[in-house]
DSSP file (Angstrom, degrees, kcal/mol; ACC not computed):
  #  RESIDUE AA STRUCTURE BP1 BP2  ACC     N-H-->O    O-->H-N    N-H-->O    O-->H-N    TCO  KAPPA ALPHA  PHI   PSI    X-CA   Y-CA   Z-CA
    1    1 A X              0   0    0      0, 0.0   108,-0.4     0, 0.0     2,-0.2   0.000 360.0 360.0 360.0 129.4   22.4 -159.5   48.5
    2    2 A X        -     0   0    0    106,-0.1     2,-0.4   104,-0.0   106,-0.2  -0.566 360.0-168.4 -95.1 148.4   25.7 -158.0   47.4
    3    3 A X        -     0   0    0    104,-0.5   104,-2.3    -2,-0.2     2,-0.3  -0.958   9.5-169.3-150.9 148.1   28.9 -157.9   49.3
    4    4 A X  E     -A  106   0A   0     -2,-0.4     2,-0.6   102,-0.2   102,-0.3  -0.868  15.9-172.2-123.4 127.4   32.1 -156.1   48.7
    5    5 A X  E     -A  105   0A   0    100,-2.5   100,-0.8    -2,-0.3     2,-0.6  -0.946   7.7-162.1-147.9 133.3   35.7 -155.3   49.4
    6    6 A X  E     -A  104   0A   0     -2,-0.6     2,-0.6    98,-0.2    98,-0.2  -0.835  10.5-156.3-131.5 141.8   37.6 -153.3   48.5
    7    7 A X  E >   -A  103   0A   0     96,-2.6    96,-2.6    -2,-0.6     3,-0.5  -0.887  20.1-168.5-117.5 115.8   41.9 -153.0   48.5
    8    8 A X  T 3   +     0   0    0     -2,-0.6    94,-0.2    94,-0.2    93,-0.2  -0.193  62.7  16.6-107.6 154.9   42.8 -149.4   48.3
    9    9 A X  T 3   +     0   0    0      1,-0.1     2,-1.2    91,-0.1    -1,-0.2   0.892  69.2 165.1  54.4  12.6   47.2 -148.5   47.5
   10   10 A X    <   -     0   0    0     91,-1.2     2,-2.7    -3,-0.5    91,-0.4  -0.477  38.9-134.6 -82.3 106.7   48.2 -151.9   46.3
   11   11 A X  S    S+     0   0    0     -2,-1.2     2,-0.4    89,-0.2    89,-0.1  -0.118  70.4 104.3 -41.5  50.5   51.6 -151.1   44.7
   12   12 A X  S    S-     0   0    0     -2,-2.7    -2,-0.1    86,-0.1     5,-0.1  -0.964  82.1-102.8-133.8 140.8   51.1 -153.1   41.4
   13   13 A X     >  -     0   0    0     -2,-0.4     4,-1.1     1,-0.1     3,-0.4  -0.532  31.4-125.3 -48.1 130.4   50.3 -151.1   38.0
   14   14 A X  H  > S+     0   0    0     86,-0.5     4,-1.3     1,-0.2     3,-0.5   0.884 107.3  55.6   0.6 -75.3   46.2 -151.4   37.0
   15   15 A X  H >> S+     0   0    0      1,-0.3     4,-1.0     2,-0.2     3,-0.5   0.764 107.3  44.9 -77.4 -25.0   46.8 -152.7   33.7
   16   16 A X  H 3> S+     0   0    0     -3,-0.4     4,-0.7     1,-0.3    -1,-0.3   0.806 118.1  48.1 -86.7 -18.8   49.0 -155.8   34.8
   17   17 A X  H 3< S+     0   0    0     -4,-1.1    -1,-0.3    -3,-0.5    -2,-0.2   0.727 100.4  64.1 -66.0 -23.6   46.3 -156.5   37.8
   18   18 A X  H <X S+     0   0    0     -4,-1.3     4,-2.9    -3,-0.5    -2,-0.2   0.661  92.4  65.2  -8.5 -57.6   43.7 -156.2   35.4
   19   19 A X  H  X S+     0   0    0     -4,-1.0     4,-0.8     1,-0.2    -2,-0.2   0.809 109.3  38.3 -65.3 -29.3   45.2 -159.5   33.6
   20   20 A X  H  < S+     0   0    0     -4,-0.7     4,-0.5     2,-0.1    -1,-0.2   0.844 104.6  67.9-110.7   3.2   44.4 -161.5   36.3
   21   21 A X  H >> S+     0   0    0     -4,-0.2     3,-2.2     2,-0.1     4,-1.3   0.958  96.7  57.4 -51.2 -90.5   41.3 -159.9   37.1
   22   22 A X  H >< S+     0   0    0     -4,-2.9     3,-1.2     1,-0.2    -2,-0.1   0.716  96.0  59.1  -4.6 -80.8   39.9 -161.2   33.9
   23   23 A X  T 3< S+     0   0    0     -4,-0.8    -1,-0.2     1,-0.2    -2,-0.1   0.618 106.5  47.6 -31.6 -44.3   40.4 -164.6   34.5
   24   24 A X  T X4 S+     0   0    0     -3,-2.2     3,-1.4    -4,-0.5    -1,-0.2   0.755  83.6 125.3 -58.5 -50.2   38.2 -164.6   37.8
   25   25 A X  T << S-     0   0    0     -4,-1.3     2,-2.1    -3,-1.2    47,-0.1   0.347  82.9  -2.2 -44.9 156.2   35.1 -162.8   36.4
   26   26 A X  T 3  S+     0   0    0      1,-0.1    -1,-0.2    45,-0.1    45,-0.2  -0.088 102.1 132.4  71.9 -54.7   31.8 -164.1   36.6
   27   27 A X    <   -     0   0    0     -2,-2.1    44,-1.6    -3,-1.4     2,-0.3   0.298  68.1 -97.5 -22.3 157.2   33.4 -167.3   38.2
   28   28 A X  B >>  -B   70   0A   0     42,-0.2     4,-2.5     1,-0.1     3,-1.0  -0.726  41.1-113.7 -85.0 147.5   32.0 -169.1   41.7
   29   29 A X  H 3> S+     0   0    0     40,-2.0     4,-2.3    -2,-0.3    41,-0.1   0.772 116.7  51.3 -64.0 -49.0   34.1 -167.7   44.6
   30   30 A X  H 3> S+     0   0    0     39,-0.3     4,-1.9     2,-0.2    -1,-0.3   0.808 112.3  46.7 -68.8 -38.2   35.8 -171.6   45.3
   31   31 A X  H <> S+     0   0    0     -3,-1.0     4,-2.3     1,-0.2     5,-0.3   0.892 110.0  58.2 -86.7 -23.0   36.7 -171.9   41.4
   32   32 A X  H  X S+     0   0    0     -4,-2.5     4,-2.5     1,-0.2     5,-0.3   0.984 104.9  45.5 -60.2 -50.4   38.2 -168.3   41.6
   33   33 A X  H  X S+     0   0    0     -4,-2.3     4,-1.8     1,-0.2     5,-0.2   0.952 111.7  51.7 -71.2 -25.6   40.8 -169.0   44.4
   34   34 A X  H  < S+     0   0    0     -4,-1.9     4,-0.3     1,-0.2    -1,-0.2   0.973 117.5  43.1 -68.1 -28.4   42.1 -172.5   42.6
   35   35 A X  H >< S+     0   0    0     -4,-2.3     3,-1.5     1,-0.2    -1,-0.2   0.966 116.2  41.7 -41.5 -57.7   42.4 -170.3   39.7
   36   36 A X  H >< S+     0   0    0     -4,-2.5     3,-0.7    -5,-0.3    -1,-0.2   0.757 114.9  59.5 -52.9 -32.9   44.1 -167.1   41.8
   37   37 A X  T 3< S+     0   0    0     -4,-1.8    -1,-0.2    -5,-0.3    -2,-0.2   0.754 112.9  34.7 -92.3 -16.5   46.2 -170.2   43.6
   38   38 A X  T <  S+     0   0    0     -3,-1.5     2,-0.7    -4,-0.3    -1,-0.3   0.062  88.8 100.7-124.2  38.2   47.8 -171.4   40.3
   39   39 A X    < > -     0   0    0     -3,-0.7     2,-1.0     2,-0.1     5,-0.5  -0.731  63.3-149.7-115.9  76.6   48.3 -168.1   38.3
   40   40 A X  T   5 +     0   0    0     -2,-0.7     2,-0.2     4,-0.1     3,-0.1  -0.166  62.8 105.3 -59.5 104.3   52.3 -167.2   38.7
   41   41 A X  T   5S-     0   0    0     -2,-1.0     4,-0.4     1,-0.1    -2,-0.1  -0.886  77.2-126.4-176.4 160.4   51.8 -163.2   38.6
   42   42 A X  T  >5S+     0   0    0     -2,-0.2     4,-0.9     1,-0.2     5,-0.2   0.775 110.8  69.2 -87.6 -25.5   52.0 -160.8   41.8
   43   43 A X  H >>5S+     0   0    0      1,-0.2     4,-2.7     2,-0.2     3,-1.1   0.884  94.9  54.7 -54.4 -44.5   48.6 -159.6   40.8
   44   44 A X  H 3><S+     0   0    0     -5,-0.5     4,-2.1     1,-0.2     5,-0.3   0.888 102.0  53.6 -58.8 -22.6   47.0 -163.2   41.8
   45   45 A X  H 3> S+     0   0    0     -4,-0.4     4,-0.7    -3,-0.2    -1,-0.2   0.803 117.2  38.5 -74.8 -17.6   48.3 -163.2   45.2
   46   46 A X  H <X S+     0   0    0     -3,-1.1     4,-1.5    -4,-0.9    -1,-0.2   0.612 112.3  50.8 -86.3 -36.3   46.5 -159.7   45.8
   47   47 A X  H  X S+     0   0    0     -4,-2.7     4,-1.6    -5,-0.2    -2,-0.1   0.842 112.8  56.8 -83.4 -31.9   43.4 -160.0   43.9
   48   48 A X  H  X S+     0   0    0     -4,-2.1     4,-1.8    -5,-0.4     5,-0.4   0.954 106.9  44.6 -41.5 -63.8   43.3 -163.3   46.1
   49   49 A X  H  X S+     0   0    0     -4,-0.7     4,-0.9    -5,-0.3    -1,-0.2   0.800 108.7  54.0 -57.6 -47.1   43.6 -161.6   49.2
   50   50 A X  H >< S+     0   0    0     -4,-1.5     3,-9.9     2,-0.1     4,-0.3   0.895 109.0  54.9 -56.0 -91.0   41.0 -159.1   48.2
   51   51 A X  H 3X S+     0   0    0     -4,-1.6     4,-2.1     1,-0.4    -2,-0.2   0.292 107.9  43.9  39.5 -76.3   38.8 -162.2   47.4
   52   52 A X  H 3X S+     0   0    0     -4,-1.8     4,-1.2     1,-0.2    -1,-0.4   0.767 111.5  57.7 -66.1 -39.3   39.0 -163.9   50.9
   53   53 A X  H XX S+     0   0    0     -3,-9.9     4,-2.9    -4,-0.9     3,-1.3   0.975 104.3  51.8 -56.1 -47.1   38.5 -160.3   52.2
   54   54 A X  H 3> S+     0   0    0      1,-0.4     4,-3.2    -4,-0.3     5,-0.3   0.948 114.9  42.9 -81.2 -63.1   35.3 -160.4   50.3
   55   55 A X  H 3X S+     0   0    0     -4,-2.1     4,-1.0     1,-0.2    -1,-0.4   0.696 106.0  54.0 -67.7  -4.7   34.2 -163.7   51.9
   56   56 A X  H <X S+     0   0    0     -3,-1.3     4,-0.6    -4,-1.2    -2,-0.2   0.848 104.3  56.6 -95.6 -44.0   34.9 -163.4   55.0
   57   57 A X  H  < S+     0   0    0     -4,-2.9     3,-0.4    -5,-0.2     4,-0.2   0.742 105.8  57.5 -37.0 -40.8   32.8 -160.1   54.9
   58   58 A X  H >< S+     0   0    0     -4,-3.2     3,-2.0     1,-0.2    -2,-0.2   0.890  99.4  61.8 -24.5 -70.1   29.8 -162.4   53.6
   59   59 A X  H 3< S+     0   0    0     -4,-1.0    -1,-0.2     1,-0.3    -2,-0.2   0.504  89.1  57.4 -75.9 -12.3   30.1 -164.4   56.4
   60   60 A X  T 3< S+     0   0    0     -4,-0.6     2,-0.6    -3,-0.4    -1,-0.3   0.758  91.9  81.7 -73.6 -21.9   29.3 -162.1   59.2
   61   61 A X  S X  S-     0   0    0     -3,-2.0     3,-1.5    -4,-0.2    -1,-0.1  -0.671  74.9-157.2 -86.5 105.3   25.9 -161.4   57.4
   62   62 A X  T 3  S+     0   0    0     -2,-0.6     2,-0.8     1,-0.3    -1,-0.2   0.800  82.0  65.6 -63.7 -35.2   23.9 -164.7   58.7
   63   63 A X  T 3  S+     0   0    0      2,-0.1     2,-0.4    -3,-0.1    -1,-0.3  -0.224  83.2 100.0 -66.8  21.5   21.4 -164.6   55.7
   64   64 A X    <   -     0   0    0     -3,-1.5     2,-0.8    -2,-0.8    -6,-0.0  -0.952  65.5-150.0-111.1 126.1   23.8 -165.3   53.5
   65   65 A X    >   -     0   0    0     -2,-0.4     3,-0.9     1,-0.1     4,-0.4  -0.851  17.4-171.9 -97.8 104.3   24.8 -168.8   51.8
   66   66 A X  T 3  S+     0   0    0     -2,-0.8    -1,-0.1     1,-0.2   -37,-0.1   0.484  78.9  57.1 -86.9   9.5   28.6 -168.1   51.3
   67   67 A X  T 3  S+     0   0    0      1,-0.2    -1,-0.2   -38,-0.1   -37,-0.1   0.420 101.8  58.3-120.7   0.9   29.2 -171.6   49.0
   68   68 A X  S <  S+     0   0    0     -3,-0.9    -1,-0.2   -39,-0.0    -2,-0.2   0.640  87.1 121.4 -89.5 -10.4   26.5 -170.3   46.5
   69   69 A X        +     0   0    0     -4,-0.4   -40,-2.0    40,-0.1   -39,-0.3  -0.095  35.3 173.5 -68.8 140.9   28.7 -167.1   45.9
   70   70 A X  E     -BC  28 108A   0     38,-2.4    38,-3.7   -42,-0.3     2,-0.7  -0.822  40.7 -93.4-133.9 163.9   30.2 -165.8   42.4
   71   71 A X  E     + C   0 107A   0    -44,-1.6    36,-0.3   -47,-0.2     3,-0.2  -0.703  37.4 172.0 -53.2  90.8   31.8 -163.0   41.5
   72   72 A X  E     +     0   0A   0     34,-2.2    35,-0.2    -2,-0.7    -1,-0.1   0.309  67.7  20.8-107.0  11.7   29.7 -160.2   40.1
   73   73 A X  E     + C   0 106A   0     33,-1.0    33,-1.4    35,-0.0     2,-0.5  -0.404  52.6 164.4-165.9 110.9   32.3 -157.6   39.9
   74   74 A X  E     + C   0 105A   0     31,-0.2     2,-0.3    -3,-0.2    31,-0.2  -0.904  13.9 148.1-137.5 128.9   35.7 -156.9   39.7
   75   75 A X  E     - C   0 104A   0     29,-2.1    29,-1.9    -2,-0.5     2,-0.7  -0.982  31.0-141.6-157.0 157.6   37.5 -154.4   39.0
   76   76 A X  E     - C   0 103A   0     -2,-0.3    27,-0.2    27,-0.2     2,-0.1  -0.867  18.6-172.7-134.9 127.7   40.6 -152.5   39.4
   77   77 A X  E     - C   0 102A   0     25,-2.6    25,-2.6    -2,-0.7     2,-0.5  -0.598  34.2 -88.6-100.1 163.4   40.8 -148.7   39.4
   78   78 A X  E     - C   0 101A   0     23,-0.2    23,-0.3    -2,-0.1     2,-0.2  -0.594  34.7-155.0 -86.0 144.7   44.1 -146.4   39.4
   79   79 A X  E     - C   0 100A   0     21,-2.6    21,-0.5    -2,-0.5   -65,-0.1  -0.500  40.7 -73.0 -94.6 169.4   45.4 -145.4   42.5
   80   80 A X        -     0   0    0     -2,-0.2     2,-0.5    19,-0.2    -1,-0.1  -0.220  57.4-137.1 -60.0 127.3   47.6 -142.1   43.1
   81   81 A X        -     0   0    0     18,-0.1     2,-0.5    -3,-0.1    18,-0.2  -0.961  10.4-117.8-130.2 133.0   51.2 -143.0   41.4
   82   82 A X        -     0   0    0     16,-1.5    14,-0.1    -2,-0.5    17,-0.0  -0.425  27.9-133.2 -77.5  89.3   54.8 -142.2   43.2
   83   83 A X        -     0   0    0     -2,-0.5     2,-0.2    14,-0.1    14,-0.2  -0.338  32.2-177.5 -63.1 142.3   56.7 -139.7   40.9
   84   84 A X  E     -D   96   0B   0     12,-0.7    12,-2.2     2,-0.0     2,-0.4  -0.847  15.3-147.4-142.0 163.5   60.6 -141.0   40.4
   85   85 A X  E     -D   95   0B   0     -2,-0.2     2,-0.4    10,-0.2    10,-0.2  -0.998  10.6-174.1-138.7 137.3   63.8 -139.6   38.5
   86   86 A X  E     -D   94   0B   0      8,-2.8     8,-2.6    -2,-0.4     2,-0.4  -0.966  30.9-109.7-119.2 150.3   66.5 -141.4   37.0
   87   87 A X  E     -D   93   0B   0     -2,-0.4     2,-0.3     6,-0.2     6,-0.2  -0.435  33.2-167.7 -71.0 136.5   69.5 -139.9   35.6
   88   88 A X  E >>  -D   92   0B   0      4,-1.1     3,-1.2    -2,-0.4     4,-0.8  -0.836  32.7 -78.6-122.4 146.8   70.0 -139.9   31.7
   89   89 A X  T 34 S+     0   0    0     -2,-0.3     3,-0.2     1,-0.2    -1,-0.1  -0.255 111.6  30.8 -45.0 143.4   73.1 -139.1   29.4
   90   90 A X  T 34 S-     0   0    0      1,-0.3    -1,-0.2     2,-0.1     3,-0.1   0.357 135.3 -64.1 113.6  24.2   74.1 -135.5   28.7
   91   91 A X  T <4 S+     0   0    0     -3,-1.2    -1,-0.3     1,-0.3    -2,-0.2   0.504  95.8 147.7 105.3  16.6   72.8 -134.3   32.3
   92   92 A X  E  <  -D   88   0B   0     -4,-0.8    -4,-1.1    -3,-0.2    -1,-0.3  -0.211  40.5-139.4 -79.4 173.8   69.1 -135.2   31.4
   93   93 A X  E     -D   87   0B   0     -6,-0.2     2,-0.4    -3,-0.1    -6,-0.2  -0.985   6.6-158.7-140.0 124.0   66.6 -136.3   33.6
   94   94 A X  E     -D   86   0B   0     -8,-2.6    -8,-2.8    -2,-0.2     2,-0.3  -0.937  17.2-136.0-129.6 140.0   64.0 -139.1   33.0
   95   95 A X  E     -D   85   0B   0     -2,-0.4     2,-0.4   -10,-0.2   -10,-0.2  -0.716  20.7-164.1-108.0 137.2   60.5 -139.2   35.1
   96   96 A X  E     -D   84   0B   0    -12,-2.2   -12,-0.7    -2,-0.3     2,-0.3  -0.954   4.9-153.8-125.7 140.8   59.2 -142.7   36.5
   97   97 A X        -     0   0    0     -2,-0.4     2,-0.8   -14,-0.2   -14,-0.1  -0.555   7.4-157.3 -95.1 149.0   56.2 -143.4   37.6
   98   98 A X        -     0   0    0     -2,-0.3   -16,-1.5   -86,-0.0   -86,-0.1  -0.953  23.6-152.7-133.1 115.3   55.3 -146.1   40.1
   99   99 A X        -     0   0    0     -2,-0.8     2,-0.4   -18,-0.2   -19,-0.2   0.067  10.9-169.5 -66.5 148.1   51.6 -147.0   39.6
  100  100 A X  E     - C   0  79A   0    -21,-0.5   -21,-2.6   -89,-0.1   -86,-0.5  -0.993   8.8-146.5-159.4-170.5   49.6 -148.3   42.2
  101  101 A X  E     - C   0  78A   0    -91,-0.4   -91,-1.2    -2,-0.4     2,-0.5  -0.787  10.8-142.5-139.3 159.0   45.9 -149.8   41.8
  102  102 A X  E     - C   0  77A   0    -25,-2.6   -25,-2.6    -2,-0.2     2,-0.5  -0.957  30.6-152.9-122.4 122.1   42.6 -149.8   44.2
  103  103 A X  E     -AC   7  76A   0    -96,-2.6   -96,-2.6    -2,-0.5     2,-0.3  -0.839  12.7-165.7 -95.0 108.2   41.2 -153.3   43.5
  104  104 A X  E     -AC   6  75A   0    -29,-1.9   -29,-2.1    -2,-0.5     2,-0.4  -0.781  10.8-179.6 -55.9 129.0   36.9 -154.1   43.9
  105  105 A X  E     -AC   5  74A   0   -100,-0.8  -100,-2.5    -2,-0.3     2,-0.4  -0.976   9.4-163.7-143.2 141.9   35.2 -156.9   44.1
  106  106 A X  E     -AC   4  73A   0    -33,-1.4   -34,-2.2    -2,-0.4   -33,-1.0  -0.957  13.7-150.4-133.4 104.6   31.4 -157.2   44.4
  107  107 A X  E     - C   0  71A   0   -104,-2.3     2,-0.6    -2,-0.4  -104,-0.5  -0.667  13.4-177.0 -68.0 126.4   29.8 -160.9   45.6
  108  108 A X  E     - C   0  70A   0    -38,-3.7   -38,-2.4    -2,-0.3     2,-0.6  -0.962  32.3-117.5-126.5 135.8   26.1 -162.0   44.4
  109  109 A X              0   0    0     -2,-0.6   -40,-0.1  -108,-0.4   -43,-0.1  -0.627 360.0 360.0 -77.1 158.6   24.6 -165.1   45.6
  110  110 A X              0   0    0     -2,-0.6    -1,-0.1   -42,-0.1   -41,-0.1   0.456 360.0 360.0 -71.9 360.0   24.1 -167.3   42.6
């Protein structure tokens, strides 16, 4: 039985949440957070947080064994990104984007 959560507008680019995504796949849900807990990037502390969400969701279902649970998906899609202008020489204009991300994660029992 799968279970899921999902973290919709989290202000960090895809591709650098992405990097700490990796690390986690496939992993059992207890070896993911000691990873997530020693990974200096803003992405761990978020994908973390999804994570917990994910398990805590688990647990309301009684027919569920939350200490057999792994990771059977994750992924992080782009979210809607916040157009920005900085000023450039000669009266120019230069446009920056500020990404954001929706991060999934999908639970299997083992």
């Amino acid at each position: 039985m799968e279970v899921k959560a999902v973290t919709r507008y989290v202000r960090i680019s895809p591709s650098k949440a992405r990097l700490v995504t990796e690390l986690v796949k496939g992993k059992p849900v207890e070896e993911a957070l000691n990873i997530l807990k020693f990974v200096p990037k803003k992405g761990a502390r978020l994908v973390s947080k999804t994570l917990r969400s994910a398990v805590a969701n688990a647990e309301q279902n009684p027919s569920i064994d939350v200490d057999t649970l792994y990771i059977k998906r994750i992924f992080v899609d782009e979210g809607p990104s916040m157009k920005r202008w900085r000023a450039r020489a000669m009266g120019r204009a230069t446009r920056i984007l500020k990404r954001s991300s929706h991060i999934t994660i999908i639970l299997d029992e083992a």
